[in-house]
C-alpha positions as CSV (number, residue, x, y, z in Angstrom):
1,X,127.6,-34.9,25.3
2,X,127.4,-37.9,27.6
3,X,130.1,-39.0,30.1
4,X,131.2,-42.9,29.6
5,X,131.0,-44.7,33.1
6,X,134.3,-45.6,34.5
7,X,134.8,-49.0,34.0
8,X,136.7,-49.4,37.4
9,X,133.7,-48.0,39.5
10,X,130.9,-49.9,37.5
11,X,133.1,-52.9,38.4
12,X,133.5,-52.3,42.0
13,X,129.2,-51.5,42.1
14,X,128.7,-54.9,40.7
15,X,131.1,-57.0,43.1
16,X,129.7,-54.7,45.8
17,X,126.2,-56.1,44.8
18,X,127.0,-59.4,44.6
19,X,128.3,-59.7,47.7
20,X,125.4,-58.1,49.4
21,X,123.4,-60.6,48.0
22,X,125.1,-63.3,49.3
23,X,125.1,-61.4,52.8
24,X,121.3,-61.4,52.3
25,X,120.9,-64.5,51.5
26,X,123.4,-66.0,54.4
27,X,121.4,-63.9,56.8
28,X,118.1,-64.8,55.9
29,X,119.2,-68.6,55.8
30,X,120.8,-68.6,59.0
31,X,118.0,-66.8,60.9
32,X,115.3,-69.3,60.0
33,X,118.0,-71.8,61.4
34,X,117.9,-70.1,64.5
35,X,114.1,-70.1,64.2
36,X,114.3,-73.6,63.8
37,X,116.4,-74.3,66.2
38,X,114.9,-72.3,68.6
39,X,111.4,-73.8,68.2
40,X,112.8,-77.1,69.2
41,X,114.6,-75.9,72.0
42,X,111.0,-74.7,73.3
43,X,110.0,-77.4,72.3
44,X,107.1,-76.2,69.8
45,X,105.7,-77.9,67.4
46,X,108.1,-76.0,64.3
47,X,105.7,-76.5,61.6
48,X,105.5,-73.3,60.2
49,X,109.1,-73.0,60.4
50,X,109.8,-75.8,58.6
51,X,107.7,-75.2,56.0
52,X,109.0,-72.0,55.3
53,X,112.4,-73.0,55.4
54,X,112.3,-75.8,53.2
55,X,110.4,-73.3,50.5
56,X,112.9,-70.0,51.6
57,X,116.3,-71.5,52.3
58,X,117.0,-73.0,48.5
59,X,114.6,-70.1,46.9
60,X,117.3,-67.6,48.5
61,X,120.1,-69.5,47.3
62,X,118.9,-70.6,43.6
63,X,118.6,-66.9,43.1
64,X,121.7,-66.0,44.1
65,X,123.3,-68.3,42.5
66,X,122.1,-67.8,39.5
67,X,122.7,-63.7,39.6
68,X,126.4,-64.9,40.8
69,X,126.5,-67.2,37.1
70,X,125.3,-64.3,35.2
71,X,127.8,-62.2,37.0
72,X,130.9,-64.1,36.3
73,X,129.7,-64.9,32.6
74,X,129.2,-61.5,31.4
75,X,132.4,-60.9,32.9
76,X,134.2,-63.8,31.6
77,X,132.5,-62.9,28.0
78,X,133.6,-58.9,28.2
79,X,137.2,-59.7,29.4
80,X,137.7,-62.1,26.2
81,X,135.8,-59.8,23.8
82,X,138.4,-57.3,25.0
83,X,141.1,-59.6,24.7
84,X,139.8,-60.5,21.0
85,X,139.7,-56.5,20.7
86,X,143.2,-55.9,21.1
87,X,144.3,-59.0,19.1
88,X,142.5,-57.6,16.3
89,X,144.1,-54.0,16.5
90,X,147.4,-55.1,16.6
């Protein structure tokens, strides 16, 4: 006797996920800015920094991006299986 999920809820969960990832990943990015920025505005040598934010910055954003992709296809493929799914019943 199991409950189905609403669909509207699930929905809402995954955008809601989504966006936090992004938020993530824009706050991550722009704090080793700042880092970076700051380093050279006390004029230390940024090494480190850089380093980690030429390996971090696209890391963060590949993986988003790519969560995002998967997102938007498995939604793109359900809402035209149940498109197909009510051409069929008709």
């Amino acid at each position: 006797m199991s409950r189905e999920p609403d669909p509207r809820l699930l929905y809402v969960l995954q955008v809601t996920s989504v966006v936090a990832i992004w938020i993530f990943v824009i706050g991550i990015s722009s704090w080793i800015i700042h880092l970076l920025r700051l380093s050279h505005q006390l004029h230390d040598v940024p090494s480190a920094s850089i380093g980690i934010s030429i390996v971090a910055i696209p890391v963060f954003l590949t993986g988003a991006s790519v969560l995002t992709y998967v997102f938007v296809g498995l939604r793109r493929g359900r809402l035209d299986r149940d498109a197909d799914d009510n051409g069929k019943e008709s």
